[in-house]
N, C-alpha and C positions, 0 to 999 in steps of 0.2 A: 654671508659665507657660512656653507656649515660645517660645525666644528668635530677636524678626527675623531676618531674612537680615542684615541691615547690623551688629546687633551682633556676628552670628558670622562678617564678613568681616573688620570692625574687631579680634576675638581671632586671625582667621589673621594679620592683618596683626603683631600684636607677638607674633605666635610663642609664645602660651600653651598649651602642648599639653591641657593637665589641661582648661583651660576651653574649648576646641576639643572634647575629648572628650564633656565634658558638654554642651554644647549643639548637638552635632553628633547624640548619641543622642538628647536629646529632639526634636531636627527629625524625624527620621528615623520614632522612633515617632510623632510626628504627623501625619508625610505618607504612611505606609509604604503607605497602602490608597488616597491620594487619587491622580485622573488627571487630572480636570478643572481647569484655574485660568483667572485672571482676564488681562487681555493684560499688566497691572503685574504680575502676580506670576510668568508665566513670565520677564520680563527679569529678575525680581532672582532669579529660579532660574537663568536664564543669567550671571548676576554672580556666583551662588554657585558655578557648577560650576567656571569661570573662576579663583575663589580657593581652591578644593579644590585643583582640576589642579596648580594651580603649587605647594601647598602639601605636596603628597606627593612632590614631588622632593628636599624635605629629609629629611635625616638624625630620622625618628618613631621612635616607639614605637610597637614591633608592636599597640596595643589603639588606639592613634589612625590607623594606617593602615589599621586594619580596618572602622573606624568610616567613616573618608574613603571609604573604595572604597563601601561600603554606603550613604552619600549618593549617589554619584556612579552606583550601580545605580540607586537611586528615582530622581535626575532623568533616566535615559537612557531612563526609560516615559514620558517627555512627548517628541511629536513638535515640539512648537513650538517648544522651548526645548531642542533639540539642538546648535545653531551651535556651540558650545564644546566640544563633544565630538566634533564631524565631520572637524577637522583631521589632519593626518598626526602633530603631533607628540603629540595625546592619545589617536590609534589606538595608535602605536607604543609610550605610557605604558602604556597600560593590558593591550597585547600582551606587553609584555615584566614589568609585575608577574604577569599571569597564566602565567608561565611560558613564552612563546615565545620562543625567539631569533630575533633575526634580524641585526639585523649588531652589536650590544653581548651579550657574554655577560654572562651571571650570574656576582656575584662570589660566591667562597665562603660569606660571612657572609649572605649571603642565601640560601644552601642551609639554613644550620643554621637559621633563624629556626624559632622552635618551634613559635608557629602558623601559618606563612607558609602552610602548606596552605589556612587558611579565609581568608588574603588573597589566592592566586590565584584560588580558588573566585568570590571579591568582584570582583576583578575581570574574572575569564572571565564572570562574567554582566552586567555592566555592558558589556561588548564584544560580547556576544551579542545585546542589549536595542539597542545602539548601530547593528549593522550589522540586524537588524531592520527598525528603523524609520529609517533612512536612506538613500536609494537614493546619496545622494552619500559616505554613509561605503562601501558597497557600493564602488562605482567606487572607492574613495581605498586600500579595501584589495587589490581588483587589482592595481592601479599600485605599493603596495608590498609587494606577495607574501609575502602574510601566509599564505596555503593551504601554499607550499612551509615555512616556521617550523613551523605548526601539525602537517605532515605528520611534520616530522622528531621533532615532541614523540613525535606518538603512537606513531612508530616507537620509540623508544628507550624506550616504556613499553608498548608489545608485546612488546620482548627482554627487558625486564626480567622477573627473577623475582616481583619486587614485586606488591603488589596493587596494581589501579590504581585508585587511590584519586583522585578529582574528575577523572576520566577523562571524566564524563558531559556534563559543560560543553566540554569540549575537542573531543567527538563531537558536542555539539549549535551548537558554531561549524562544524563544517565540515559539518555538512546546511545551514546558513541560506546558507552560502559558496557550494556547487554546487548548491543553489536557486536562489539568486536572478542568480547568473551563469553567463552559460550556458558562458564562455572556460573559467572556473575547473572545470566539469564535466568540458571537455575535456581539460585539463591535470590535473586527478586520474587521469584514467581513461588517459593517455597515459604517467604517473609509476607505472604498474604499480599504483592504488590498488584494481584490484580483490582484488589479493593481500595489499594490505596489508589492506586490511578483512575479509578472510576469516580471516587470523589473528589479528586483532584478537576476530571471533567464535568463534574456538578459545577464546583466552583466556579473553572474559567468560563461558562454559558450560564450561570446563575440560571439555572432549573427551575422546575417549581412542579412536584409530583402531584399527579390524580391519582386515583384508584389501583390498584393492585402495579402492575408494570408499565404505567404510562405515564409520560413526560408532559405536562399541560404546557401546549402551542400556543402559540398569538402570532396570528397571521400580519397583526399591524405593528408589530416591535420591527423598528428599525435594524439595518443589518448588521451582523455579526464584526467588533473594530476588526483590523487588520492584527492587532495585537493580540486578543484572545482567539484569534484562528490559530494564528503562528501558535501560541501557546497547545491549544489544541491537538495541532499536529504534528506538534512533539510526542506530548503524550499516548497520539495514537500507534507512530511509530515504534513505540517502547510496548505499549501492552501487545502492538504484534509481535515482537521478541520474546515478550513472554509466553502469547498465546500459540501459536502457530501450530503445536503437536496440539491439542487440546480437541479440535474435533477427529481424531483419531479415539479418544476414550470415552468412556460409559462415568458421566459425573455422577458422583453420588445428590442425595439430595438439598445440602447444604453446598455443595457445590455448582449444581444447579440453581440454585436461586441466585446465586452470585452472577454466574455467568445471564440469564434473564435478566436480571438488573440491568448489566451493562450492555445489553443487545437493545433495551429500549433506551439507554442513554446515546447508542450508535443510529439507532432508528431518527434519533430527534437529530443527529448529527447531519444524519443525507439528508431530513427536510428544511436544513437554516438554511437563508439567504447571507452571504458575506460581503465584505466590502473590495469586490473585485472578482471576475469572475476566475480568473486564474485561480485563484484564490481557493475559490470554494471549489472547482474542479481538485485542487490538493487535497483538500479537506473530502471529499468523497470518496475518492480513490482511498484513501489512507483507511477510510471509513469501512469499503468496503473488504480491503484486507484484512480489517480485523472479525468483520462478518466471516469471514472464510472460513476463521482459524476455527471460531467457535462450534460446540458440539450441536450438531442440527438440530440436536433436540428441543435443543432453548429457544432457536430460532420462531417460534411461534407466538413470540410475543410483538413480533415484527406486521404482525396479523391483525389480535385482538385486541384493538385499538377502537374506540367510539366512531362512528360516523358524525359527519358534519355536513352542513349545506353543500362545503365546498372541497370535500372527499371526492375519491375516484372508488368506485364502487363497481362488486362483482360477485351477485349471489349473496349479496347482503352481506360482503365482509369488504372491510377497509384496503384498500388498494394504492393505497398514498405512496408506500415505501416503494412497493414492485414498481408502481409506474416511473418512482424516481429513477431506480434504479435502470431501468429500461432505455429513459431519457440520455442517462450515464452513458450504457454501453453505446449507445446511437453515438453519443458526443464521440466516445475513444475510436468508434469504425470511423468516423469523418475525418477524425484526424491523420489515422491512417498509420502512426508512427509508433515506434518502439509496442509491437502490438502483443508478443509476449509476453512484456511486461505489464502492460498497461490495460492491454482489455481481458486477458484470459481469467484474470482473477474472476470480474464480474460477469463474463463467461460458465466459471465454475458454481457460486453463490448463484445464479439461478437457476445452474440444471437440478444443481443438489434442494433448493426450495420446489422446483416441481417435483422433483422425487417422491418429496414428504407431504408438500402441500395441495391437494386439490385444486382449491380455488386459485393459485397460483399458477397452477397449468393452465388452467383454462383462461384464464385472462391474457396469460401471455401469448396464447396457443391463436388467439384470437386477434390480437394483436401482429404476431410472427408468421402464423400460417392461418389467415383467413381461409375462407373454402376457396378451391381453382375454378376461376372462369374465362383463364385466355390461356389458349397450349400453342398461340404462335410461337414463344419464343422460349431456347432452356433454361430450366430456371437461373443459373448462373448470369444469364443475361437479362434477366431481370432486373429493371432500379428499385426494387422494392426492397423490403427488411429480406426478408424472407430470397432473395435473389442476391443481395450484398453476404450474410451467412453462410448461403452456397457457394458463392465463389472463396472464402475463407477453406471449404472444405478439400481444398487442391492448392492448400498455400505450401508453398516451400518450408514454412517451422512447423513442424511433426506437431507441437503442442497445443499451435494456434489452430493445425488443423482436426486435431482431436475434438479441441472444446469447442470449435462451433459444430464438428458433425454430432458432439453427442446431445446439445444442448437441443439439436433440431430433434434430435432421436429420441430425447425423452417427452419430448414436446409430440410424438407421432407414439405416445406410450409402449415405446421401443418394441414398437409391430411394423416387420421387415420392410410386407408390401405399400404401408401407409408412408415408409420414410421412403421409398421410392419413387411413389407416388408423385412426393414432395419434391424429390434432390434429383431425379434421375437415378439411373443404377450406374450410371458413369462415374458421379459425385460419391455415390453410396458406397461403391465397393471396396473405399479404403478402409471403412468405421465397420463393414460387416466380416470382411476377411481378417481384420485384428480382434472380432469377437466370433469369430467362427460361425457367422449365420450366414455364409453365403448361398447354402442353400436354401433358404427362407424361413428357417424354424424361428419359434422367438424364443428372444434373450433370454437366459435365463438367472440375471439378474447378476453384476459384481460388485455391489457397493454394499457398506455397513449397515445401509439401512435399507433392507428392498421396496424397492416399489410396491404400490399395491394400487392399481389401476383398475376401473370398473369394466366391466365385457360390454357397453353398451358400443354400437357396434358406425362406424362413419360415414358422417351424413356430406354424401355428396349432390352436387348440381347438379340442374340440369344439364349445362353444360356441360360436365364432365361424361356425364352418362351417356351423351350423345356422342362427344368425342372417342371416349373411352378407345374403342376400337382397333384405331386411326394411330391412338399414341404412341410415341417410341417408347419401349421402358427405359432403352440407354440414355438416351438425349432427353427424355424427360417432356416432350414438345408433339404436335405434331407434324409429320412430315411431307413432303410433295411425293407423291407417288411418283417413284422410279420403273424405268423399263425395265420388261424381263428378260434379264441377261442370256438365257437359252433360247430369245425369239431369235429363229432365220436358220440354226444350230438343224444340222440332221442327226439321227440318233446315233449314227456313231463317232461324232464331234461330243454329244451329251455323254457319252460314253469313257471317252477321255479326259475331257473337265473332270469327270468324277473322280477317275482315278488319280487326277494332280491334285485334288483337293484332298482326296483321301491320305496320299503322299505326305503331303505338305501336314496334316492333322497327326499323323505318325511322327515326323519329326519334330513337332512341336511337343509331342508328350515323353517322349524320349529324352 
């Protein structure tokens, strides 16, 4: 039978630990799965958390404070019956069990406690649950600079040689922290946190640096645990809070080299294998968001990287990353879902790499838009890369359909006739009438960094050449020749179509 809230307030009250314990587990396994209650039962969950709180400032026993905090997780997944837990002084309990200082140290005897590991663990997820679904614990923990505590944790479990062991919850308060405030983002990224968190990712893939920006690989290391992904993609998460405005600016040169470092720490990130593929699908994606943020310029360390036997090569530079990448986006179109979200980033990271990079056009270009040798069909109905892309260019989200037309159009070195060529003028004339080339002039360039594309001039098929003629520019294909509408017509029939058509061209421009 599990026991009321009122009897387990009444055992806090005379201080029985043994019977605290026992009816603190069976609460616990009773509620551990429930989220919904009644408006009575969250107040007497708020009278419980209220006689918890107070009751872990005594002097427990490490198996009854463990039990305590792991109530106090269950009731911090009800938004209704948070009031008791929103305070400064049960932020600051539950910050400083889970290991944060901030203005009381930890005394010795609480270093040794032997499982105190699974009671920080207890209470960094009841504090993570708490500023979740709080927006006033949110504000409560700005005000008492809980970000700077938390930072200095994970510094001094950066240096350590230690493993970091419930590391996970520590990285997963400070992504909910510079999520959901935008000051606290400001002040990570102003406290040098992009360097803390890229050593942080040294750490959790134990690294091992070559020559200037490169990450030294082993293709035979077994894959990535489950635990240092998860860790991982915490911290990826947080440095794109940090970063995100950051390829908008011009870094200086100490800035720069920051930002490089950690573009080959993401470089090694898209080539690890994990333990699950879902898995490493998270860790990509996460991976390439923060590619995004970063200032293009640094981006070239994603390049010059050593060849190896088992390299993807193109004009004699390393091709490893683009092709993962490429691999990436193929995965996210197959998927088909949440495409918005999920593929336009890697959409954006590669038009913006062809931009910048040569060799990166032409491998993908090569790749994406091989030369044409069949115009039966429009490209849209094509099963190819290149025919999947174009049908994205007429998607219903304005955004998804941006970034596949532009990614094809940088990939056609945003010359009119070539992307038509490619897409049809049917496909094309959303991406040229939003850049005002629908008369065919070229681009003349709207991004921070412009292109600079060589005049050497496109090599087409034979096939093409032979077609040429025959092709529709609108439908992109060729077509079956149709009859001529004025055969059988006497000329003063042709004479009237004219004028209905004339007509009709009047009211349309009107």
């Amino acid at each position: 039978m599990v026991p009321d809230v009122e009897q387990i307030i009444q055992s806090i009250t005379r201080g029985d630990q043994d019977t605290v314990q026992l009816q603190l587990d069976s609460y616990n396994t009773q509620y551990a799965e429930c989220f919904f209650f009644s408006v009575e039962e969250q107040e007497r969950r708020k009278r419980l958390a209220t006689a918890v709180l107070c009751y872990i400032h005594s002097q427990l026993q490490p198996p009854v404070l463990r039990v305590c905090l792991r109530t106090l997780r269950i009731l911090s997944r009800d938004r209704r019956a948070l009031g008791p837990l929103v305070t400064n002084s049960a932020l600051l309990t539950l910050a400083n069990l889970g290991g944060i200082t901030l203005w009381e140290e930890k005394t010795e005897e609480e270093e040794k406690e032997e499982d105190g590991e699974v009671c920080r663990k207890e209470a960094m997820k009841a504090l993570c649950n708490v500023i979740y679904n709080s927006q006033r614990a949110q504000e409560r923990a700005s005000t008492l600079r809980l970000l700077s505590g938390l930072s200095e944790k994970l510094k001094v479990g950066i240096e350590s040689r230690a493993s970091p062991s419930g590391q996970f919850y520590e990285l997963r308060l400070l992504f909910l922290l510079t999520a959901l405030r935008p000051e606290l983002r400001l002040q990570l990224q102003q406290e040098r946190g992009v360097s803390m968190l890229t050593k942080a990712l040294e750490q959790c893939l134990a690294v091992r640096w070559g020559e200037g920006y490169e990450v030294l690989s082993d293709r035979t290391a077994p894959p990535v645990s489950k635990e240092a992904s998860q860790r991982a993609i915490e911290i990826l998460k947080t440095l794109f809070n940090i970063t995100y405005t950051l390829h908008r600016q011009e870094p200086d040169e100490e800035d720069a080299a920051l930002y490089r470092h950690l573009a080959a720490m993401l470089r090694h990130c898209l080539l690890l294998s994990c333990d699950g593929e879902d898995l490493l699908e998270e860790l990509q994606g996460h991976t390439v968001n923060v590619l995004s943020s970063l200032p293009l310029t640094c981006l070239d360390v994603l390049l010059s990287v050593h060849l190896d036997q088992a390299s993807q090569e193109w004009e004699g530079v390393n091709m490893d990353c683009v092709h993962t990448l490429l691999l990436f986006m193929v995965k996210r179109l197959d998927r088909g879902q949440k495409l918005k979200e999920k593929l336009t980033p890697v959409l954006n990271l590669l038009t913006e790499s062809c931009r910048v990079h040569r060799e990166t056009r032409h491998y993908l270009r090569q790749q994406i838009l091989p030369p044409l040798r069949d115009f039966a069909l429009r490209p849209e109905q094509d099963t190819t890369l290149r025919g999947r892309l174009v049908r994205l260019m007429t998607h219903v989200d304005t955004d998804v359909k941006h970034c596949a037309a532009e990614l094809l159009f940088v990939l056609c070195k945003e010359n009119v006739s070539r992307f038509v060529k490619y897409t049809g003028y049917g496909n094309a004339a959303g991406l040229l009438a939003s850049r005002g080339l629908l008369g065919g002039r070229r681009n003349s360039g709207h991004t921070q960094y412009p292109p600079r594309y060589s005049s050497d001039s496109d090599s087409d098929t034979e096939e093409y050449r032979e077609a040429k003629g025959r092709i529709n520019l609108v439908t992109g294909r060729v077509e079956e020749e149709q009859p001529d509408p004025m055969e059988g017509m006497t000329e003063e029939e042709k004479e009237q179509e004219a004028r209905r058509l004339i007509s009709m061209f009047n009211r349309l421009s009107r």
